[in-house]
N, C-alpha and C positions, 0 to 999 in steps of 0.2 A: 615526109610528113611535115606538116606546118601546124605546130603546136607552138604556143604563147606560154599557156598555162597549165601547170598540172594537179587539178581539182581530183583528180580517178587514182592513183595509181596505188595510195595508201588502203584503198578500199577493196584491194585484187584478192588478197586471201579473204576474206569474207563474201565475196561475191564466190570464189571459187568452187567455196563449201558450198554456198546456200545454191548453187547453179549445179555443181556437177551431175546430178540427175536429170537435166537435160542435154548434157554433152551429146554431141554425135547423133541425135533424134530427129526424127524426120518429122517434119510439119510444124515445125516451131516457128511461133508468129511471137515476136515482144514489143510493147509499146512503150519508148522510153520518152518520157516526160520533163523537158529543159536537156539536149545531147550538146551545147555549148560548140566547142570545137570537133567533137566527135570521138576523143579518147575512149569513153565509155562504150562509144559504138561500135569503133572499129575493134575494141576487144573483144565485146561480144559476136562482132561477126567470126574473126578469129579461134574463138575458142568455145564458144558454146554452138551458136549458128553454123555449124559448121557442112550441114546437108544442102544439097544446088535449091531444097526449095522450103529450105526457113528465110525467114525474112523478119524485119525489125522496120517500127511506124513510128517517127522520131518528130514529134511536137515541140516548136521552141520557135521565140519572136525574132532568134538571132540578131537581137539587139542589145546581151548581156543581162545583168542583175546588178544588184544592188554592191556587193562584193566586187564587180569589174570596174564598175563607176567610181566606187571608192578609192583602186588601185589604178585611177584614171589609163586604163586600159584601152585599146583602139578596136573597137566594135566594129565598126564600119566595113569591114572583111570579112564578120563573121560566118557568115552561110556561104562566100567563097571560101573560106579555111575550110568551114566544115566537109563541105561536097569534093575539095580537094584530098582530104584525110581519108575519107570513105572512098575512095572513088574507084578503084579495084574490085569493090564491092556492090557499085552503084544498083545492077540489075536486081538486087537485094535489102535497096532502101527505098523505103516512101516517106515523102518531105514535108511535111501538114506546118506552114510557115504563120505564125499568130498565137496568138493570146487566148482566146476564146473557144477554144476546142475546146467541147465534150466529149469525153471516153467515149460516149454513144453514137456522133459521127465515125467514128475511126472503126468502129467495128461495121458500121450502117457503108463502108467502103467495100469491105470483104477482106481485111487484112488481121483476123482474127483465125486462129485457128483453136479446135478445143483442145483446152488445155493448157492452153499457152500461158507462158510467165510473164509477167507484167512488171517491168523494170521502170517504177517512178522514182524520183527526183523530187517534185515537187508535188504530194499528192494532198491540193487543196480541193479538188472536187467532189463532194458525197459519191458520185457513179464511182470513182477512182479506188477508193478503200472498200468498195463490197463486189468484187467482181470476181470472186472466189479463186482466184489466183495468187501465187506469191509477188509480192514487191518488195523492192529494195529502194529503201529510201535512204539514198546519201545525204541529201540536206535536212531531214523531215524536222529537225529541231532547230531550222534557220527562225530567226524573231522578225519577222516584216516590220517594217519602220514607219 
């Protein structure tokens, strides 16, 4: 694994609770919103995702935040670290690379499944907060500058 940073790991019992009803379920689709390096991904594929055909739709500019910029951190890798971290898992990740994605494209793919849990990060989009699923937001009280 090539991990820099670790944003995910103080979050594992709280995810563990709010996930474990989906461990080991088939047809699990998650869409995680900002996956940075992929820590949060690859645990998820690991430990929740765990059936040949859940799969996880991983939105992010992999050009860092506001927080990496700060800690003058080397971006410039990022989406090779990340695809390197996940990569055992690869046939189970879809890569949606930019800014401007609406929840409404990502399901408008076929990578939704009913029911699925929705693992956001940053969830500034209206579609995002009403999509009747649970989300997990680990930054959601980050202050934009």
């Amino acid at each position: 694994m090539n991990f820099e940073q670790d944003y995910f790991s103080d979050n594992i019992p709280s995810w563990k609770k709010v996930l474990e009803g989906f461990k080991n379920k088939k047809n699990i689709s998650v869409l995680e919103i900002g996956c940075f390096e992929g820590r949060a991904t690859l645990w998820l594929l690991k430990n929740i995702l765990t059936q040949k055909n859940s799969n996880i739709s991983v939105i992010d500019t992999f050009e860092g935040s506001i927080e990496n910029k700060d800690k003058k951190n080397d971006t410039s890798t990022l989406l090779k670290r990340f695809k390197s971290n996940i990569s055992l898992y690869k046939e189970k990740v879809k890569i949606y690379k930019g800014f401007g994605f609406e929840v409404s494209q990502v399901r408008e793919s076929g990578n939704e499944a009913p029911g699925a849990p929705w693992c956001s990060w940053y969830p500034r989009s209206p579609n995002a907060r009403n999509l009747g699923h649970p989300a997990i937001c680990q930054n959601y009280l980050w202050k934009l500058r």
